[in-house]
VOKOL-887974 format. One record per atom (N, C-alpha, C): atom name; x negated, y negated, z negated; residue number from 1; residue in three letters. Coordinates in nm, 2 decimals, always signed. Atoms other than C-alpha are relative to their C-alpha. Layout:
% residues N
> site | u | v | w | pos | code
> CA | X | Y | Z | NUM | Ala
...
***
This chain:
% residues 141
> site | u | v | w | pos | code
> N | -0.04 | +0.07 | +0.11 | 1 | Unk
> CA | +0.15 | -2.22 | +6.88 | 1 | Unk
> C | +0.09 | +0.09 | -0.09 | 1 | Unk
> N | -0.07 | -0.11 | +0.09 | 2 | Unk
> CA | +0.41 | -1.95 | +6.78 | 2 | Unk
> C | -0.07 | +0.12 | -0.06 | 2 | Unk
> N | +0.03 | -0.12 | +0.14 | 3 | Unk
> CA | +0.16 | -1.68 | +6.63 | 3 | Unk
> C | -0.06 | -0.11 | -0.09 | 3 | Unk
> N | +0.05 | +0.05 | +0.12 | 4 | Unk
> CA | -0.01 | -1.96 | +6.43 | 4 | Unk
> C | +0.15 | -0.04 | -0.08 | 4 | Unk
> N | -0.17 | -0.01 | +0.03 | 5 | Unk
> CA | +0.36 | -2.02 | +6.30 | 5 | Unk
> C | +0.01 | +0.15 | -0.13 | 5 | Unk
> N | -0.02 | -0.13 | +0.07 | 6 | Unk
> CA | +0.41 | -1.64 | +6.25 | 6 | Unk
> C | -0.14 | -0.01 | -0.11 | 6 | Unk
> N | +0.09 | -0.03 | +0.09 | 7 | Unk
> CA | +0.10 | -1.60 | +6.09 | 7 | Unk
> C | -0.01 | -0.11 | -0.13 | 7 | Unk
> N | +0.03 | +0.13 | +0.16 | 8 | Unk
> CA | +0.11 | -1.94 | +5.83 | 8 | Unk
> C | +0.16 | +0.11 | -0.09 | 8 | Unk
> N | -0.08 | -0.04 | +0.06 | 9 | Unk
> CA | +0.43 | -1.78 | +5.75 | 9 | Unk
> C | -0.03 | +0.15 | -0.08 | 9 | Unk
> N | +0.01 | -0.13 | +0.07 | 10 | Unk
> CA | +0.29 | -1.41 | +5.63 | 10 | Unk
> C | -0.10 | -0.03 | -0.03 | 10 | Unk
> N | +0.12 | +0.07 | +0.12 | 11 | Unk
> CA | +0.03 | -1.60 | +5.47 | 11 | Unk
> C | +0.02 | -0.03 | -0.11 | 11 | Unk
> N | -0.10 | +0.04 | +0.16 | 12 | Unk
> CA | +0.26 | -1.75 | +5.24 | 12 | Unk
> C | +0.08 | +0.08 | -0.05 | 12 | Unk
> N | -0.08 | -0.09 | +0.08 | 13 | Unk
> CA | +0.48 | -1.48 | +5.20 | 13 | Unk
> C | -0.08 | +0.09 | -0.04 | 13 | Unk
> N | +0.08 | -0.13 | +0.06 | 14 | Unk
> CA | +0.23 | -1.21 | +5.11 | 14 | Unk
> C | -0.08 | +0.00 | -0.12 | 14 | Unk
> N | +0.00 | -0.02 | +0.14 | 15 | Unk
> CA | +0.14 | -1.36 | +4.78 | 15 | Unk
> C | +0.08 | -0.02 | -0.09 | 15 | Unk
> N | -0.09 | -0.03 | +0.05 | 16 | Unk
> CA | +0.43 | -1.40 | +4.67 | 16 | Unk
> C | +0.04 | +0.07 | -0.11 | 16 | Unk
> N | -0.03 | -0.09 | +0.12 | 17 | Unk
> CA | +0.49 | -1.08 | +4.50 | 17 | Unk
> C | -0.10 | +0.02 | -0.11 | 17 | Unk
> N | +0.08 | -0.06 | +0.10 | 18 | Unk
> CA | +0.18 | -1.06 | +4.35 | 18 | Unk
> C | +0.04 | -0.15 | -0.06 | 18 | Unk
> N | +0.01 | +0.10 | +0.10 | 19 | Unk
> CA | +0.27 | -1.42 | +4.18 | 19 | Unk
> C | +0.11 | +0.03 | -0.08 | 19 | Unk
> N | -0.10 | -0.01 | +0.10 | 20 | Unk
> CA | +0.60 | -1.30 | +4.04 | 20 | Unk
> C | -0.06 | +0.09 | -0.10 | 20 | Unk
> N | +0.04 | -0.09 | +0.09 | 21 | Unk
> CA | +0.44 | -1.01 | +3.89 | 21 | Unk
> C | -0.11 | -0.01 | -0.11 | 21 | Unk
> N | +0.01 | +0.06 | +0.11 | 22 | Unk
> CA | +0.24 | -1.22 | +3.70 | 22 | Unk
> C | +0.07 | -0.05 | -0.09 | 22 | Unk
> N | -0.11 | +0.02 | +0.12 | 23 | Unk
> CA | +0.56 | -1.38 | +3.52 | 23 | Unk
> C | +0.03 | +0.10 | -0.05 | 23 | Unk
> N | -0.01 | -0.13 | +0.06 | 24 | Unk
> CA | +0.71 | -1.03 | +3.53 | 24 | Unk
> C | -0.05 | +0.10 | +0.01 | 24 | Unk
> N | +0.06 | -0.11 | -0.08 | 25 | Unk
> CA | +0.47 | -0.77 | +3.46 | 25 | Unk
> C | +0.04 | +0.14 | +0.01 | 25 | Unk
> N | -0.13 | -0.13 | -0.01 | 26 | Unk
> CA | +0.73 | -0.47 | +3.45 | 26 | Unk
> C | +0.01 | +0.02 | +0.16 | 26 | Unk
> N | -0.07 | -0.03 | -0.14 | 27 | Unk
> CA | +0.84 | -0.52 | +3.81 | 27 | Unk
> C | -0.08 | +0.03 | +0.12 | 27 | Unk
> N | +0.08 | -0.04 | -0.08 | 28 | Unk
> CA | +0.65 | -0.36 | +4.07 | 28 | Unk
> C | +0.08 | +0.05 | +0.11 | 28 | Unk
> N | -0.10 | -0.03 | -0.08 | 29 | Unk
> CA | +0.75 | -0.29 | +4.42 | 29 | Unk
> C | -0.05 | +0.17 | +0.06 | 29 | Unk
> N | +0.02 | -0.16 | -0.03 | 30 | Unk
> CA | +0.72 | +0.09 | +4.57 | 30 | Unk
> C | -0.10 | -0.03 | +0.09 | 30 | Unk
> N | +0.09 | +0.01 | -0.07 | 31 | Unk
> CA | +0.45 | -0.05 | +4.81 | 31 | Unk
> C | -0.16 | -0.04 | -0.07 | 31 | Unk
> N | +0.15 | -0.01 | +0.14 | 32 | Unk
> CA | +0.22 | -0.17 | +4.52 | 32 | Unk
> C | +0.01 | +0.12 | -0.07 | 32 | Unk
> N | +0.05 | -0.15 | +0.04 | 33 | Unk
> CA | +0.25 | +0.15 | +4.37 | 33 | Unk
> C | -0.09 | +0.08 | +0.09 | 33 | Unk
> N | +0.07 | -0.16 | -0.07 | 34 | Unk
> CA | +0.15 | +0.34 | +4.67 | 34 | Unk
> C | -0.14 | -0.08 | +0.03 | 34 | Unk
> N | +0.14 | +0.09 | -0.02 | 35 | Unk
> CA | -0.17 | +0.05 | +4.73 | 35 | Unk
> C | -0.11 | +0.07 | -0.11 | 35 | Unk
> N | +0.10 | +0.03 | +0.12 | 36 | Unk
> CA | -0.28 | +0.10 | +4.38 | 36 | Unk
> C | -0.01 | +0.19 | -0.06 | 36 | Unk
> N | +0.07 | -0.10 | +0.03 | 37 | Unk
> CA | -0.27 | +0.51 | +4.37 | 37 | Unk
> C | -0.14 | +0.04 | -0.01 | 37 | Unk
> N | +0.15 | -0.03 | +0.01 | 38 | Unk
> CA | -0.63 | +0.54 | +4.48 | 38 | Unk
> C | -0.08 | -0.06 | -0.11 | 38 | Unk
> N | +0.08 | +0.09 | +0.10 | 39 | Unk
> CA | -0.77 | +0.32 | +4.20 | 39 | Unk
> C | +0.06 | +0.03 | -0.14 | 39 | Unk
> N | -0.02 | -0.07 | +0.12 | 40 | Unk
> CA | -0.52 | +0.50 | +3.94 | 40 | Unk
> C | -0.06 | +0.11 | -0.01 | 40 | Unk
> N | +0.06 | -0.15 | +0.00 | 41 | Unk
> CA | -0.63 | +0.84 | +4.03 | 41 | Unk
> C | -0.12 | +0.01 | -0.01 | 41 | Unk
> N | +0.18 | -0.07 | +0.05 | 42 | Unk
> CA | -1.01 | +0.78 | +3.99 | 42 | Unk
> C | +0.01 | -0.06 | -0.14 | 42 | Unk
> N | -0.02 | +0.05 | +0.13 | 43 | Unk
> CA | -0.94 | +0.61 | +3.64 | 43 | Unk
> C | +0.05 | +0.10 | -0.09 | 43 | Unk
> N | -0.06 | -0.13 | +0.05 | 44 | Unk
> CA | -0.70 | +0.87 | +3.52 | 44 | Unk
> C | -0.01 | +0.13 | +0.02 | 44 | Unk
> N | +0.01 | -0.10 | +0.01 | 45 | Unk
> CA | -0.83 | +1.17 | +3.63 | 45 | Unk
> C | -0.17 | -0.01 | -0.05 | 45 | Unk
> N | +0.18 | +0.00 | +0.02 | 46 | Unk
> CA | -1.20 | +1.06 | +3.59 | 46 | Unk
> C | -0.11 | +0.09 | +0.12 | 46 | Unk
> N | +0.07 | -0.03 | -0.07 | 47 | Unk
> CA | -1.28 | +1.16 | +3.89 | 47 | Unk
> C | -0.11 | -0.05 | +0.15 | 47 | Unk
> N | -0.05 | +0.13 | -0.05 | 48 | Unk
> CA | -1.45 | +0.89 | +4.00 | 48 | Unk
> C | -0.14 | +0.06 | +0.17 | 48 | Unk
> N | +0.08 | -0.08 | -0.10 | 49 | Unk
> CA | -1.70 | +1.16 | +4.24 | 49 | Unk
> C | +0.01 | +0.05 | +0.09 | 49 | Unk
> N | -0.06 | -0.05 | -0.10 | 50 | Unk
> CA | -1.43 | +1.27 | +4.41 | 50 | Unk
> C | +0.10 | -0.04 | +0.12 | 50 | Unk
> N | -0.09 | +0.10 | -0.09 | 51 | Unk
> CA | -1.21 | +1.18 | +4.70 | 51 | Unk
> C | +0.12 | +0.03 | -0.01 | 51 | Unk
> N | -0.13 | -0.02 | +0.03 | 52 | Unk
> CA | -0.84 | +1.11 | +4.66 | 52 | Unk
> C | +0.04 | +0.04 | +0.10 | 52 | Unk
> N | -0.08 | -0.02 | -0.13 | 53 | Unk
> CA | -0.59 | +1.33 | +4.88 | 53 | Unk
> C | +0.12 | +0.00 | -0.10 | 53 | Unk
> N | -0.14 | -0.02 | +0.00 | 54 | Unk
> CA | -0.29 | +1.22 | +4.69 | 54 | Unk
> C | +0.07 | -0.15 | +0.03 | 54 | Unk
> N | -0.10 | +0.08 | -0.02 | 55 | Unk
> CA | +0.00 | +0.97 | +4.75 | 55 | Unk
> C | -0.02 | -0.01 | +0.16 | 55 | Unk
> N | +0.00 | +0.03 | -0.13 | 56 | Unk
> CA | -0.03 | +0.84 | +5.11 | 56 | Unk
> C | -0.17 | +0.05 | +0.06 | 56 | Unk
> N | +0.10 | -0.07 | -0.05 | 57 | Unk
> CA | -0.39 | +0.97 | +5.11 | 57 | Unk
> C | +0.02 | +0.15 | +0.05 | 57 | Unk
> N | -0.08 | -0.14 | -0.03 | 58 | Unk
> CA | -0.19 | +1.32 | +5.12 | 58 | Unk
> C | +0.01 | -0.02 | +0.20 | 58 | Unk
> N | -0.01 | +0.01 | -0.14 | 59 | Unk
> CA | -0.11 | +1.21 | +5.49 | 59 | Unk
> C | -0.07 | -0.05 | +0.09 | 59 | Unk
> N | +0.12 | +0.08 | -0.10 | 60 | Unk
> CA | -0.40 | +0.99 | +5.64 | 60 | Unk
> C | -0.11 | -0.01 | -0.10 | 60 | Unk
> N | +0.19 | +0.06 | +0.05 | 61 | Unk
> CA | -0.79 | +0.95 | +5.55 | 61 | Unk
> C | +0.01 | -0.15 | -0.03 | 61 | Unk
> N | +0.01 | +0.13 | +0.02 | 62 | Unk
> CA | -0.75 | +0.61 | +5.61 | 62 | Unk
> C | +0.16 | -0.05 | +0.03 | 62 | Unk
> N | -0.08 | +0.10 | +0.01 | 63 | Unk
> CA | -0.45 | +0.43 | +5.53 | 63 | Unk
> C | +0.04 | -0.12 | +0.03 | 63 | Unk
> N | +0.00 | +0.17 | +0.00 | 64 | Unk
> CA | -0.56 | +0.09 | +5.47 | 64 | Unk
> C | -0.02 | -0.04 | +0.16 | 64 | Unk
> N | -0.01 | +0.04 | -0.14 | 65 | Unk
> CA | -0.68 | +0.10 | +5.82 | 65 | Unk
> C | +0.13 | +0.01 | +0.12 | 65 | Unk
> N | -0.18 | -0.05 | -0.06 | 66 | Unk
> CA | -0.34 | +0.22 | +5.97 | 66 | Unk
> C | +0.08 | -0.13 | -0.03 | 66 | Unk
> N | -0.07 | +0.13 | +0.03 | 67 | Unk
> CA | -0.17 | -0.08 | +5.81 | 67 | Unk
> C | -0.03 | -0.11 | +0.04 | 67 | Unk
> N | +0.05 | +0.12 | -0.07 | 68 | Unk
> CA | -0.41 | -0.33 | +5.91 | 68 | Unk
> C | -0.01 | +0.00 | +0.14 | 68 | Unk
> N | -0.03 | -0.02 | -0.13 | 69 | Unk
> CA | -0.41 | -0.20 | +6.26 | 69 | Unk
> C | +0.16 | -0.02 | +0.07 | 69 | Unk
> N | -0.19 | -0.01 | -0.03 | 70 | Unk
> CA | +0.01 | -0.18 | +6.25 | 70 | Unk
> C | -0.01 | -0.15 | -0.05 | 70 | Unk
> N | -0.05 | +0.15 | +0.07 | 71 | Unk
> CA | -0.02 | -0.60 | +6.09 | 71 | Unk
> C | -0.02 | -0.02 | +0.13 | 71 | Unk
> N | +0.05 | +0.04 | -0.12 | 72 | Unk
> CA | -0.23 | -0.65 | +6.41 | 72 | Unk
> C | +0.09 | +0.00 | +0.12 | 72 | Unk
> N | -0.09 | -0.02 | -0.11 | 73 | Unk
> CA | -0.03 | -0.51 | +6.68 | 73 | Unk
> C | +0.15 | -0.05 | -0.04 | 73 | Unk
> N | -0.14 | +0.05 | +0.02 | 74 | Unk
> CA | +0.29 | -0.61 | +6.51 | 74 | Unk
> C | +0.01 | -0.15 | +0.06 | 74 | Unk
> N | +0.04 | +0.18 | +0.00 | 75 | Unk
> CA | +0.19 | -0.96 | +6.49 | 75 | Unk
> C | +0.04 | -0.06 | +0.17 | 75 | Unk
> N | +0.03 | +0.03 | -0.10 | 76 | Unk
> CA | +0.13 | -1.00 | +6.83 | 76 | Unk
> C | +0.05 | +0.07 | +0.10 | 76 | Unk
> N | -0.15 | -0.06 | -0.07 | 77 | Unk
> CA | +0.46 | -0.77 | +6.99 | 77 | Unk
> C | +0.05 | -0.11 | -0.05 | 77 | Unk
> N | -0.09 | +0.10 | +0.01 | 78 | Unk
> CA | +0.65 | -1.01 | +6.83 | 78 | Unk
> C | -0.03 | -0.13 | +0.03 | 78 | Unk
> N | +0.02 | +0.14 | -0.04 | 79 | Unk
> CA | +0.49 | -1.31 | +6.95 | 79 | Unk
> C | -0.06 | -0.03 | +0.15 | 79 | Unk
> N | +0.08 | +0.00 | -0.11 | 80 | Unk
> CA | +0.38 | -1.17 | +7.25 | 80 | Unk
> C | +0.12 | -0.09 | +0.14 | 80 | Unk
> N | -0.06 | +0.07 | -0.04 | 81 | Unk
> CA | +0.70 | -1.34 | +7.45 | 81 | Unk
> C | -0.05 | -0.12 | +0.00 | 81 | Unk
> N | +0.03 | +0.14 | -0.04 | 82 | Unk
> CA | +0.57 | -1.68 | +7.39 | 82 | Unk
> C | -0.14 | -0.03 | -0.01 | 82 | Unk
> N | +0.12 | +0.05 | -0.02 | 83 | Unk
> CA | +0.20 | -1.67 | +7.41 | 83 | Unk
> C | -0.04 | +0.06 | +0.09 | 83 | Unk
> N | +0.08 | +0.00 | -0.10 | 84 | Unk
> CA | -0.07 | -1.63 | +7.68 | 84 | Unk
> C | -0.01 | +0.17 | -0.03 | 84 | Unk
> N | +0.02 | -0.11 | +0.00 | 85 | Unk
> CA | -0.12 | -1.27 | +7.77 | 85 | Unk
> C | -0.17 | +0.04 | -0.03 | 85 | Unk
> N | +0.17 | -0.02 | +0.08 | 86 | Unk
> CA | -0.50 | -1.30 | +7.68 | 86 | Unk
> C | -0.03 | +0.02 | -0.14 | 86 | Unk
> N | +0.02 | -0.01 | +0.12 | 87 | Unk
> CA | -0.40 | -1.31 | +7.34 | 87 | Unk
> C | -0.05 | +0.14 | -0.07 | 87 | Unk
> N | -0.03 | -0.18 | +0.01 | 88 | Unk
> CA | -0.38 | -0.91 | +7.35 | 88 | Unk
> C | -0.16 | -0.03 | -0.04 | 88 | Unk
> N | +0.15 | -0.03 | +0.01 | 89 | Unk
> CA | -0.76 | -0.97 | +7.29 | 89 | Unk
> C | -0.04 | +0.00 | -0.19 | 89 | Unk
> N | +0.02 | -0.04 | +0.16 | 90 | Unk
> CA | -0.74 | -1.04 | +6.87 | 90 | Unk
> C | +0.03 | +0.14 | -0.01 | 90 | Unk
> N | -0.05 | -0.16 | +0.03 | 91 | Unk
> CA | -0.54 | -0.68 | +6.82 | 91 | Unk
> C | -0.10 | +0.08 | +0.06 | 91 | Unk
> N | +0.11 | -0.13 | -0.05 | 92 | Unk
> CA | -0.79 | -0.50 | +7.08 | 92 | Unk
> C | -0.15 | -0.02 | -0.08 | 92 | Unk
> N | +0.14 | +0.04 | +0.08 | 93 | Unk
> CA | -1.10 | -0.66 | +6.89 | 93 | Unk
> C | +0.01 | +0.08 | -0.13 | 93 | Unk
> N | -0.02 | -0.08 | +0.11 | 94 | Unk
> CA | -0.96 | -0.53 | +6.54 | 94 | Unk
> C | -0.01 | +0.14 | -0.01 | 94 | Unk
> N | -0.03 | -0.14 | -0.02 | 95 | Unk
> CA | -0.87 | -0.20 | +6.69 | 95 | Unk
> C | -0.17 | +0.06 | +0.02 | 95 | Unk
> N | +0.15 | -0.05 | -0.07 | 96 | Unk
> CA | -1.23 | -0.17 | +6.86 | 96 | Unk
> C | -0.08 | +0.02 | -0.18 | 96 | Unk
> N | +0.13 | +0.02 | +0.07 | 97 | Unk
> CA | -1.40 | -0.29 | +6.55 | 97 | Unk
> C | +0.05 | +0.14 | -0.14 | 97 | Unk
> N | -0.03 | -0.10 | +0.06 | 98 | Unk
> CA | -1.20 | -0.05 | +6.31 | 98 | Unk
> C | +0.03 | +0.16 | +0.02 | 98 | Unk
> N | +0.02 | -0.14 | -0.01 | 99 | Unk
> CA | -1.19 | +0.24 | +6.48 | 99 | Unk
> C | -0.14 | +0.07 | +0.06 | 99 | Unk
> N | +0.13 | -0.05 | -0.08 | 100 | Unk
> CA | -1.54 | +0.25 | +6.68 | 100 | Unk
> C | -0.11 | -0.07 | -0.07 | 100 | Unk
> N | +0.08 | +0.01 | +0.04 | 101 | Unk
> CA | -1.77 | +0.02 | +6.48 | 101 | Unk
> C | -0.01 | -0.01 | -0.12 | 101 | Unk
> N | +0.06 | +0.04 | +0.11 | 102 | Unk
> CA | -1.77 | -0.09 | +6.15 | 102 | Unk
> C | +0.14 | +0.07 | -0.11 | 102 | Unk
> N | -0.08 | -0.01 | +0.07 | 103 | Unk
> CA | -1.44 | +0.06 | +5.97 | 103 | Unk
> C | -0.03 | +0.15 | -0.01 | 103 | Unk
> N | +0.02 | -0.12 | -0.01 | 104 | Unk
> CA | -1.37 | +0.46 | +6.04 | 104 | Unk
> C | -0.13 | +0.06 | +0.03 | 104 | Unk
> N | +0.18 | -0.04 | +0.00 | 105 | Unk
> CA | -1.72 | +0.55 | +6.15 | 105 | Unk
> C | -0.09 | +0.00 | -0.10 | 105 | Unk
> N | +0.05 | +0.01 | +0.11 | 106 | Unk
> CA | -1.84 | +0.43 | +5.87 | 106 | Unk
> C | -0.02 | +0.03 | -0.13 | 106 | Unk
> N | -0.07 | -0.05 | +0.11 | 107 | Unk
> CA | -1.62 | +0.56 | +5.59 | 107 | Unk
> C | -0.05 | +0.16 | +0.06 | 107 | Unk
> N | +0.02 | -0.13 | -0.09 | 108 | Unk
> CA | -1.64 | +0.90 | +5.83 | 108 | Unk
> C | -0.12 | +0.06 | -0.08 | 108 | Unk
> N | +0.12 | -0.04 | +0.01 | 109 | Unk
> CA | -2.00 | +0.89 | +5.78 | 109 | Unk
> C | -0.04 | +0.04 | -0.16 | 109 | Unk
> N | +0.04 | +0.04 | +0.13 | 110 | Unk
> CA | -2.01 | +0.78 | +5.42 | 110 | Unk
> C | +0.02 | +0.14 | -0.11 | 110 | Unk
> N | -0.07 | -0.16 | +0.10 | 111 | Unk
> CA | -1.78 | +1.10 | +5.30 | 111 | Unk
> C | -0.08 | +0.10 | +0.04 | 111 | Unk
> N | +0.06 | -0.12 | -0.06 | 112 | Unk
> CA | -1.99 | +1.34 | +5.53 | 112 | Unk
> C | -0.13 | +0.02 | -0.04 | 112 | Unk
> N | +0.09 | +0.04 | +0.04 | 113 | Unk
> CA | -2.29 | +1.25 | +5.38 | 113 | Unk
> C | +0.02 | +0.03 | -0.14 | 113 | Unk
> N | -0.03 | -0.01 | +0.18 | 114 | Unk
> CA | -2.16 | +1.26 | +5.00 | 114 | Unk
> C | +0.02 | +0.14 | +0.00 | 114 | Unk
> N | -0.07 | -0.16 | +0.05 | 115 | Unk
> CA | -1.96 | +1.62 | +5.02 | 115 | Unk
> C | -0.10 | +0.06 | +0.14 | 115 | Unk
> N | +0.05 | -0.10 | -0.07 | 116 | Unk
> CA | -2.27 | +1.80 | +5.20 | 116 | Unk
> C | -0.03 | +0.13 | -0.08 | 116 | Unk
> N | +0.05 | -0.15 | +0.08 | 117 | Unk
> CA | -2.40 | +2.18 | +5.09 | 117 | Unk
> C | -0.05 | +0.01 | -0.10 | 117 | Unk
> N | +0.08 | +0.02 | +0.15 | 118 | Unk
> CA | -2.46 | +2.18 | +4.74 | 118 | Unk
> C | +0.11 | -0.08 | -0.08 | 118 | Unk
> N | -0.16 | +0.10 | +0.14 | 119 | Unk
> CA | -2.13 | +1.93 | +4.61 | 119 | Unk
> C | +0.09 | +0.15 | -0.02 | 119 | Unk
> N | -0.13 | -0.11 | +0.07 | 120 | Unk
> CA | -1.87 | +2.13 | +4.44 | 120 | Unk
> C | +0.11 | -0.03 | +0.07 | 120 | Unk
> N | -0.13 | +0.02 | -0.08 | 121 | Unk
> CA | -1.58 | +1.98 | +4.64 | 121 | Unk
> C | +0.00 | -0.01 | +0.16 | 121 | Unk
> N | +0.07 | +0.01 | -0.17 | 122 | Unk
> CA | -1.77 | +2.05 | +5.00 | 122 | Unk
> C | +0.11 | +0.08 | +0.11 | 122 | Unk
> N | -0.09 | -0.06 | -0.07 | 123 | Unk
> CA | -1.53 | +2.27 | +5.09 | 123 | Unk
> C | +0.19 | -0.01 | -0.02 | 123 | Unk
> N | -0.08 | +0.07 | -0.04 | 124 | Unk
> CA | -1.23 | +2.12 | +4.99 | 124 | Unk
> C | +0.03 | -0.12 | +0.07 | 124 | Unk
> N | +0.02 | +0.10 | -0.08 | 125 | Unk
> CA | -1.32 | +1.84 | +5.17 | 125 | Unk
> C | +0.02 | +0.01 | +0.13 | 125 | Unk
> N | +0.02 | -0.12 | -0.18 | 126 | Unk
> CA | -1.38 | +2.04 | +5.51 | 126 | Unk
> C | +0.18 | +0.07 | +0.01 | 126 | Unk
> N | -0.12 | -0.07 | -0.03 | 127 | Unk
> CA | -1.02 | +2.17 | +5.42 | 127 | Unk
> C | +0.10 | -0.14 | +0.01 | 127 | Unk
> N | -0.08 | +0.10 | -0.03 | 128 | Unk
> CA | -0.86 | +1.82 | +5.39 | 128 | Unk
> C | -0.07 | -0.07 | +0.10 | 128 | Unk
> N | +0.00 | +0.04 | -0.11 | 129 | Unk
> CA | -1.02 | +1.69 | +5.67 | 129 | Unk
> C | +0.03 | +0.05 | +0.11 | 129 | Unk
> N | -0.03 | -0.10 | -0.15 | 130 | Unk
> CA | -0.93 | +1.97 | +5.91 | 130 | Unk
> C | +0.16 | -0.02 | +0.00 | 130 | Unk
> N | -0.12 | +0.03 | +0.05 | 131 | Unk
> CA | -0.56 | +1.91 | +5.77 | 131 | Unk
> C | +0.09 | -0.11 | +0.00 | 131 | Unk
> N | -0.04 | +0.16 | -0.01 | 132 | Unk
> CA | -0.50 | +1.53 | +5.74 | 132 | Unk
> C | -0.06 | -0.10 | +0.19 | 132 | Unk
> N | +0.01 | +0.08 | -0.11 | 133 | Unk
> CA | -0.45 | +1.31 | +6.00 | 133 | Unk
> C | -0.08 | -0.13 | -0.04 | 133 | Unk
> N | +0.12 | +0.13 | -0.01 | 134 | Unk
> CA | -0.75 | +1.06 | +6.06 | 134 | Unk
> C | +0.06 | -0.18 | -0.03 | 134 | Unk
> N | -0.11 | +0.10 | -0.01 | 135 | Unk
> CA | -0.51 | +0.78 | +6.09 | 135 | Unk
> C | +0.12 | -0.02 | -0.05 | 135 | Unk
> N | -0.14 | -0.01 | +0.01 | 136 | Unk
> CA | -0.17 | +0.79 | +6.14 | 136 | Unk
> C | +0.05 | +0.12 | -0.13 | 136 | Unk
> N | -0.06 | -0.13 | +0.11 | 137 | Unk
> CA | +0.02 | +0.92 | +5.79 | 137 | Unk
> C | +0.11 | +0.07 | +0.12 | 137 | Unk
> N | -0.07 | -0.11 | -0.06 | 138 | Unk
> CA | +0.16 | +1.24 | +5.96 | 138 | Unk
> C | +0.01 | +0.11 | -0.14 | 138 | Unk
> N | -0.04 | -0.16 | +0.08 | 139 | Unk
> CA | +0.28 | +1.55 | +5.77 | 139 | Unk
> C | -0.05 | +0.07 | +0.05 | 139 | Unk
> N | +0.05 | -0.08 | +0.00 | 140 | Unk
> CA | +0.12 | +1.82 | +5.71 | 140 | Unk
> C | +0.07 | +0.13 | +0.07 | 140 | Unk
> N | -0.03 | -0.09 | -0.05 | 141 | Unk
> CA | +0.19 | +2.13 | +5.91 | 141 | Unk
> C | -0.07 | +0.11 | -0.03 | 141 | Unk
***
């Protein structure tokens, strides 16, 4: 009963911001910024051919999946105290389905397929994939 709790509760707080920022549209928080670089960067640079490695793309391929994998396992550490230990089964379902079937595999494939022998950006591609962390934003070394 306590993750449906947690979860009604980050249901309702998660639109939230986006409803104030309808009254005010000035105020933006530093996490909508960094959401909405990949969709400024193909607009404003016009490159809408190529793949973004800047803002938090600089440190992971996949972002969005990192965060929805960190909501998942969060979720369910902090509520893991008062529910059935079988619950562990939503988070490992997510994880399975986003990292082995239908999320990274897929995007994986999609880019490797686009930037083959013959794109102009084939080899910078090959240079930020050997560089960036698959996942987890890590720094570059």
């Amino acid at each position: 009963m306590c993750v449906w709790c947690v979860y009604l509760c980050v249901v309702f707080a998660c639109p939230r911001p986006r409803t104030q920022s309808r009254t005010h549209r000035r105020r933006h928080t530093h996490l909508h910024a960094l959401s909405r670089t990949h969709e400024r960067w193909h607009v404003l640079t016009g490159n809408s051919g190529a793949f973004c490695n800047e803002g938090i793309w600089y440190y992971s391929r996949h972002p969005n999946y990192f965060g929805e994998l960190a909501l998942w396992w969060g979720l369910w550490l902090v509520a893991a105290p008062q529910v059935p230990r079988w619950t562990i089964v939503s988070p490992l379902w997510v994880s399975l389905l986003l990292l082995g079937i239908s999320g990274i595999p897929i995007m994986e494939a999609k880019y490797d397929k686009k930037f083959v022998d013959g794109h102009p950006l084939r080899d910078a591609y090959r240079e930020y994939k050997l560089t960036t962390s698959l996942l987890v934003p890590l720094p570059k070394f």
